[in-house]
Rosetta silent file (secondary structure, phi, psi, omega in degrees, C-alpha in Angstrom):
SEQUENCE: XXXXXXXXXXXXXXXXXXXXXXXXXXXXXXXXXXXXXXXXXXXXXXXXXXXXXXXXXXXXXXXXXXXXXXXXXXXXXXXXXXXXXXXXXXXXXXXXXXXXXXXXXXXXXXXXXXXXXXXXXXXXXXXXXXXXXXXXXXXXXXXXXXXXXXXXXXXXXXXXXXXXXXXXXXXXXX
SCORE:     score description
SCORE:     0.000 S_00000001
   1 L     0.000  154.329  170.293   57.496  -77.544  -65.908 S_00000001
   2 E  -126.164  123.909  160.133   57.534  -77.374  -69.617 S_00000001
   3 E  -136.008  113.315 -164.502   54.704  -78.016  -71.621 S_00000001
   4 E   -86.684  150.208  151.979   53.824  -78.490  -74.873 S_00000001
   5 E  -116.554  165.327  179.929   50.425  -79.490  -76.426 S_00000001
   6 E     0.377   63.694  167.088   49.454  -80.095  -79.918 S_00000001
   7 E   -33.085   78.160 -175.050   51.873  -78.280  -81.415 S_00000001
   8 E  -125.710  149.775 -156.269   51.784  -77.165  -84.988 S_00000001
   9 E  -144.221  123.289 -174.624   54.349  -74.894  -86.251 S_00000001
  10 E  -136.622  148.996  174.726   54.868  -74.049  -89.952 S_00000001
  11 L  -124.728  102.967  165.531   58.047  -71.938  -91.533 S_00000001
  12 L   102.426   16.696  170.902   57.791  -69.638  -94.701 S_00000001
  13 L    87.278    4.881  172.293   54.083  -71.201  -94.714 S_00000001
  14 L   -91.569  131.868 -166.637   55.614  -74.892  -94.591 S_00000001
  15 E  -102.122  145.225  166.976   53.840  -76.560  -91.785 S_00000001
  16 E  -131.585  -18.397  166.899   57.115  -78.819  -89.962 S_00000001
  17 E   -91.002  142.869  174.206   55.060  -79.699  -86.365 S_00000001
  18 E  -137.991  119.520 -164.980   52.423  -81.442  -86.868 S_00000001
  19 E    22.202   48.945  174.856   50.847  -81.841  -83.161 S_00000001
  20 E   -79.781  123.795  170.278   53.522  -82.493  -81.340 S_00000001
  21 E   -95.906  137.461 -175.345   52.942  -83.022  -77.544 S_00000001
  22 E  -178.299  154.792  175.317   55.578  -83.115  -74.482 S_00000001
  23 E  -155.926  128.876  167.023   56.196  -82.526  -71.090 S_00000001
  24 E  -110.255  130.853 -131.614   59.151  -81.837  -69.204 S_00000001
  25 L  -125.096  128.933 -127.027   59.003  -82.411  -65.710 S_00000001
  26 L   -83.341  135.330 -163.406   61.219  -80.302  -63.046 S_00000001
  27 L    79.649  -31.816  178.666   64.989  -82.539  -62.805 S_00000001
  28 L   -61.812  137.015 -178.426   63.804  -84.153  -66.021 S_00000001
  29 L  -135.470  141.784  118.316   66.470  -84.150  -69.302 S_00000001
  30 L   -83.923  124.802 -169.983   65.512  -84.802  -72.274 S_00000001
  31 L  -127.543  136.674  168.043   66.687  -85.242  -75.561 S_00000001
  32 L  -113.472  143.261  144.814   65.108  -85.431  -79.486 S_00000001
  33 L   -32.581  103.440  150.843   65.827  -87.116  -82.243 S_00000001
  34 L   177.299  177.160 -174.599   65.622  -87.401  -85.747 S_00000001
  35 L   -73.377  152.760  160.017   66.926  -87.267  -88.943 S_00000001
  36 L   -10.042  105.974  174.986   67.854  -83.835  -90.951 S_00000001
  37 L   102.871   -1.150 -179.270   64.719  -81.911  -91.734 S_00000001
  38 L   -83.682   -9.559 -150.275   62.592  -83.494  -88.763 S_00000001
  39 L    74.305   22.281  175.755   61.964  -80.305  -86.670 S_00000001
  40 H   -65.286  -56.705 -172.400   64.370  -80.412  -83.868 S_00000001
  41 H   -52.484  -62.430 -165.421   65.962  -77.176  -84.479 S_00000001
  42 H   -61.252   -8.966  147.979   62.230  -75.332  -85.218 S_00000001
  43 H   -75.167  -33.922  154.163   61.139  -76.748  -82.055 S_00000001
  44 L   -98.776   14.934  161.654   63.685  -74.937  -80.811 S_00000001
  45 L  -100.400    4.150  154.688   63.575  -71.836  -82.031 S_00000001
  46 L   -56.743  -61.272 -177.234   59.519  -72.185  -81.728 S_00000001
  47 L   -62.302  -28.405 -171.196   60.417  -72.139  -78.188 S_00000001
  48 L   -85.437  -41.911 -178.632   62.871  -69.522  -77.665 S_00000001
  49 L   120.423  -28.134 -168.923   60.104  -67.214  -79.501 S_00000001
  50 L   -56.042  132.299 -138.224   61.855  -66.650  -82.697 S_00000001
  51 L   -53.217  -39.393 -162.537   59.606  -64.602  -85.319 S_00000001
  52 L   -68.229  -34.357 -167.834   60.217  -66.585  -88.855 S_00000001
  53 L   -96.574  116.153  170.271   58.396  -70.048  -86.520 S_00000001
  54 E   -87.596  110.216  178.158   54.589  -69.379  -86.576 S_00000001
  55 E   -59.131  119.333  165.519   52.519  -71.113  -84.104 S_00000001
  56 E  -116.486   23.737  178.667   49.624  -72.145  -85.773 S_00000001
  57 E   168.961  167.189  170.640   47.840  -74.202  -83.092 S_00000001
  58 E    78.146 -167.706  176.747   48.073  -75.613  -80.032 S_00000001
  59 E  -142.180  139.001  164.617   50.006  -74.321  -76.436 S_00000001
  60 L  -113.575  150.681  160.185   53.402  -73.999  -74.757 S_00000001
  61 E  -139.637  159.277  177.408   53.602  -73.460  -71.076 S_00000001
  62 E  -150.819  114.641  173.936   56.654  -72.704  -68.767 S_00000001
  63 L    62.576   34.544  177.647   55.730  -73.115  -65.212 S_00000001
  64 L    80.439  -11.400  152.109   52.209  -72.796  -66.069 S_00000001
  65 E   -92.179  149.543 -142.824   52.490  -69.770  -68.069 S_00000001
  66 E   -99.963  133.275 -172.394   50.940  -70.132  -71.667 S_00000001
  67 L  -158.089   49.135  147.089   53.808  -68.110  -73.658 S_00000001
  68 L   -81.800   -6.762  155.186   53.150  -68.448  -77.421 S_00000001
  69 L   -81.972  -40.802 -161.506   52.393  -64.994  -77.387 S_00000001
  70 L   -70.601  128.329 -166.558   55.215  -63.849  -75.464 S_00000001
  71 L   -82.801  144.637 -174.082   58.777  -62.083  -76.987 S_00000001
  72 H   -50.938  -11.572  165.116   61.832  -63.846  -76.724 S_00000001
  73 H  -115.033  -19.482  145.736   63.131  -61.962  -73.750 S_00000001
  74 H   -16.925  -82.038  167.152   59.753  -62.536  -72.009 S_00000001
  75 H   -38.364  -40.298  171.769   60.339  -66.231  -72.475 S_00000001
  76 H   -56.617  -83.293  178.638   64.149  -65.430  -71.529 S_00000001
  77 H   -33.856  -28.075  170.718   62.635  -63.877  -68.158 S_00000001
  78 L   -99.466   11.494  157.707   60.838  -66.699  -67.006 S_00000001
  79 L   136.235  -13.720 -176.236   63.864  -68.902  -67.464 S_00000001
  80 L   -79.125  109.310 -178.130   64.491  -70.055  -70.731 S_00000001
  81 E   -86.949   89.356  137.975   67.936  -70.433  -72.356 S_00000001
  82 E    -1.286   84.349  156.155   68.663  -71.040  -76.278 S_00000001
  83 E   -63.644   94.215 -140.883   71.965  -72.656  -76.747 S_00000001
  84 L  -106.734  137.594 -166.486   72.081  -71.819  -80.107 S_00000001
  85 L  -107.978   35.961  126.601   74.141  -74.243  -83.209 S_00000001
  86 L  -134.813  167.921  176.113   75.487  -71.193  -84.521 S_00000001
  87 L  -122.853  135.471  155.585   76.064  -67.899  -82.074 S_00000001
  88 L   -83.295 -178.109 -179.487   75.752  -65.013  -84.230 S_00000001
  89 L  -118.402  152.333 -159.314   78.527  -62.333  -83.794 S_00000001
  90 E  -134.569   70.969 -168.632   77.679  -58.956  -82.555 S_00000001
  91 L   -60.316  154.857  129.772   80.900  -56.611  -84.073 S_00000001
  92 L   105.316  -13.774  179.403   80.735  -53.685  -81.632 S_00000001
  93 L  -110.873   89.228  171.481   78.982  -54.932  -78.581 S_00000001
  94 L   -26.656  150.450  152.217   81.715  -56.114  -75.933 S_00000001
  95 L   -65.088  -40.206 -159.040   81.248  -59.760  -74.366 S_00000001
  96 H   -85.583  -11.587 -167.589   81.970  -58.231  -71.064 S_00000001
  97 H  -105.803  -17.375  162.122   79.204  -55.844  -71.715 S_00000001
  98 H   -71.573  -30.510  178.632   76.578  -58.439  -72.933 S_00000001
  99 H   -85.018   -7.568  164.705   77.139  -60.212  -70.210 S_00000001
 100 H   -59.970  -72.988  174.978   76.795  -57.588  -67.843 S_00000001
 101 H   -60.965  -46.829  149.659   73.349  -56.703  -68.935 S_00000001
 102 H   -60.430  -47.311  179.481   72.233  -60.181  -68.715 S_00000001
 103 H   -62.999  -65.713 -159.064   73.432  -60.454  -65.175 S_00000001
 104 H   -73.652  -16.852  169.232   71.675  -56.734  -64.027 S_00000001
 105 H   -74.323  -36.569  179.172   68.718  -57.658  -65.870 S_00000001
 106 H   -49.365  -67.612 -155.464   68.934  -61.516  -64.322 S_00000001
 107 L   -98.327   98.195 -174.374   69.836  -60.331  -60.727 S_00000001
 108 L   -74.189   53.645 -161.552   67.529  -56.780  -59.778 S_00000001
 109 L  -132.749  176.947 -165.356   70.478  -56.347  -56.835 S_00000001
 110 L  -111.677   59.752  176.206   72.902  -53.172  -56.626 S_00000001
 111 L   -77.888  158.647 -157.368   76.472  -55.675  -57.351 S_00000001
 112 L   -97.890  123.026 -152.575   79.234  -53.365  -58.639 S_00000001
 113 H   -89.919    1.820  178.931   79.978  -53.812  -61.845 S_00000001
 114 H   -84.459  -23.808  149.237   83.951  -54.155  -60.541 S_00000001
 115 H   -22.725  -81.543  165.335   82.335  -57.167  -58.474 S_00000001
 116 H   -37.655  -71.520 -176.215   80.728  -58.829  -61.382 S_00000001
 117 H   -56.961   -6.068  156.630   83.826  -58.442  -63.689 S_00000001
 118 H   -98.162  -14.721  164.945   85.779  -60.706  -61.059 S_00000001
 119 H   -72.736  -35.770 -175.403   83.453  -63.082  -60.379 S_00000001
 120 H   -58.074  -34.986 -173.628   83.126  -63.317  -64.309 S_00000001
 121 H   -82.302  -35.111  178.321   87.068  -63.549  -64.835 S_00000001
 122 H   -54.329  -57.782  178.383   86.640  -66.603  -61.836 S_00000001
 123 H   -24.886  -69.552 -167.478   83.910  -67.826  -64.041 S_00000001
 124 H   -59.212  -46.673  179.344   85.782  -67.829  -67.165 S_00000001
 125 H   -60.156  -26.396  167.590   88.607  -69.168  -65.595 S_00000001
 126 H   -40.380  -50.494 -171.373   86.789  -72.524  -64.476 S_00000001
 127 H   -87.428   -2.453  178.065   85.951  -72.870  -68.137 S_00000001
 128 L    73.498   81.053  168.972   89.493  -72.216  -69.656 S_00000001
 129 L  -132.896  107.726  176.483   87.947  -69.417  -71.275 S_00000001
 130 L   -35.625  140.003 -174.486   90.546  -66.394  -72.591 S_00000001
 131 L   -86.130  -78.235 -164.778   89.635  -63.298  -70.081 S_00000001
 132 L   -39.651    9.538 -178.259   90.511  -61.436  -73.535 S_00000001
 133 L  -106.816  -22.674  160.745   87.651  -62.551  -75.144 S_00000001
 134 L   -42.342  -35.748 -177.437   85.802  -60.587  -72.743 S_00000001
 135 L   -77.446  -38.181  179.079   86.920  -57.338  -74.463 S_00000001
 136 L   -88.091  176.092 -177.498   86.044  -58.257  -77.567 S_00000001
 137 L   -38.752  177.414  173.328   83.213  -57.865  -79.873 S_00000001
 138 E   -60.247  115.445 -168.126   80.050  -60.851  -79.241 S_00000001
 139 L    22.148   44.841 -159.115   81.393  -63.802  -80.372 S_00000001
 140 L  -106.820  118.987 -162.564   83.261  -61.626  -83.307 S_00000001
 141 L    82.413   -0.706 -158.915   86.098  -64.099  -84.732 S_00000001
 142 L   -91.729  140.026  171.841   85.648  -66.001  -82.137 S_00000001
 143 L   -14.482  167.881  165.748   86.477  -69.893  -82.375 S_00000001
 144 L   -95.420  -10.626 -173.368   83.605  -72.696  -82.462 S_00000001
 145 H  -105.187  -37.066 -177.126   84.692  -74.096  -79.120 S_00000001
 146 H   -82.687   -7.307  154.606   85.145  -70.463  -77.578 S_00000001
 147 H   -85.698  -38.426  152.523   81.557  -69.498  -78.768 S_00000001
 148 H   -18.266  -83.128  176.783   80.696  -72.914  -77.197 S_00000001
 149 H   -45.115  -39.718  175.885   82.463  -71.847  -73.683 S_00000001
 150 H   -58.346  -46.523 -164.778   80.505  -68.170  -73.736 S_00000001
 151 H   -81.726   -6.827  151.663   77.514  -69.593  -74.271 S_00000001
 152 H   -87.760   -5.865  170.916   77.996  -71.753  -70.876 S_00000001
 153 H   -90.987  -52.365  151.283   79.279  -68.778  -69.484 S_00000001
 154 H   -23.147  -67.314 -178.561   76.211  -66.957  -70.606 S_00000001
 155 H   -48.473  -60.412  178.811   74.209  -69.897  -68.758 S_00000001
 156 H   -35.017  -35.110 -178.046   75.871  -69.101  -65.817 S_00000001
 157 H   -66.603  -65.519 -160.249   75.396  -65.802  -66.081 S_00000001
 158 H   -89.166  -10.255  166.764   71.736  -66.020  -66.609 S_00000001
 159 L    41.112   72.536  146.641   71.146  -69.169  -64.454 S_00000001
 160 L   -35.065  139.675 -169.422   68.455  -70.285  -66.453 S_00000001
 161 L  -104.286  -66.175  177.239   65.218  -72.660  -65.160 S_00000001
 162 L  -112.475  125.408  157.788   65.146  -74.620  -68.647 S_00000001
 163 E   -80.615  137.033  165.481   67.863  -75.398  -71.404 S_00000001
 164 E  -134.575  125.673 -177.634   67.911  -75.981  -74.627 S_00000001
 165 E   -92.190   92.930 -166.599   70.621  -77.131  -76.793 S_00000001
 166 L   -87.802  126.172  179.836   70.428  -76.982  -80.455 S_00000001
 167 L    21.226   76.011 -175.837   73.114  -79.463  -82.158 S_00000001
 168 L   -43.118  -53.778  155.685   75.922  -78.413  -79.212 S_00000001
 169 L   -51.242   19.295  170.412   78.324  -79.906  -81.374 S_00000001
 170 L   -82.311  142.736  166.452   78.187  -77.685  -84.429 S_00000001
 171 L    79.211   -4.590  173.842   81.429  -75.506  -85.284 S_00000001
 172 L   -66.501 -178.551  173.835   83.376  -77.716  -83.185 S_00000001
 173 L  -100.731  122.747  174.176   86.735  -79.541  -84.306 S_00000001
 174 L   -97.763    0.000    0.000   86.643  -83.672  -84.052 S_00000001
């Protein structure tokens, strides 16, 4: 379960939560709302751990652990994915090799890494995803719908207990 209580969150010393309370319940989807400027995104990068949103009251738990203390691949470890409405790019750090590290950190098992890269190329192919994007840097150059496709290939990867999707549709093409 995910649960927040009285939430307050402020960025750059701007308070933008002001108690906000919620609970998400295991099978449970959810989605929020609001206009520009409401706090969807800084709830979710509140959540995810990232440093610029300062909790300044209240508690989150995931699964019963309280983990407003806790560093963003802490939070990562107990299940929690970021879908992020931009992906930064990572020049110099292979896709095939980010993803790689998430899976041996994800999965503590002795898989091969010539294993992995074919289940990964199966992977990609499900999603219409270029294999050749594997080689290159972390999303560097890469399209808005093919950083879109990694980062469900990333879920996959990391098989994640809770998602969260900040404005999926960003960088896409209507």
């Amino acid at each position: 379960m995910l649960k927040i209580e009285k939430l307050n969150v402020s960025v750059d010393n701007k308070k933008i939560l002001n108690g906000l309370s919620l609970e998400i319940k295991p099978g449970e989807v959810h989605a929020v709302m609001g206009p520009n400027g409401s706090g969807k995104s800084t709830l979710a990068y509140t959540l995810a751990g990232h440093p610029k949103y300062k909790v300044e009251s209240g508690k989150i738990y995931i699964d019963k652990n309280e983990i407003q203390e806790m560093s963003p691949d802490e939070r990562a470890n107990l299940g929690l994915f970021l879908a992020m409405q931009y992906p930064v790019a990572v020049p110099g750090l292979t896709t095939f090799s980010f993803l790689w590290q998430i899976y041996k950190n994800r999965n503590k098992n002795k898989t091969k890494v010539v294993e992995f890269r074919n289940w990964l190329l199966k992977q990609s192919e499900v999603l219409s995803l270029n294999p050749e994007l594997l080689k290159r840097g972390l999303n560097d150059g890469f399209s808005g719908g093919e950083k879109k496709k990694l980062e469900i290939l990333q879920m996959i990867v990391s098989s994640p207990k809770y998602i969260i999707l900040d404005e999926i549709d960003s960088g896409l093409d209507g």
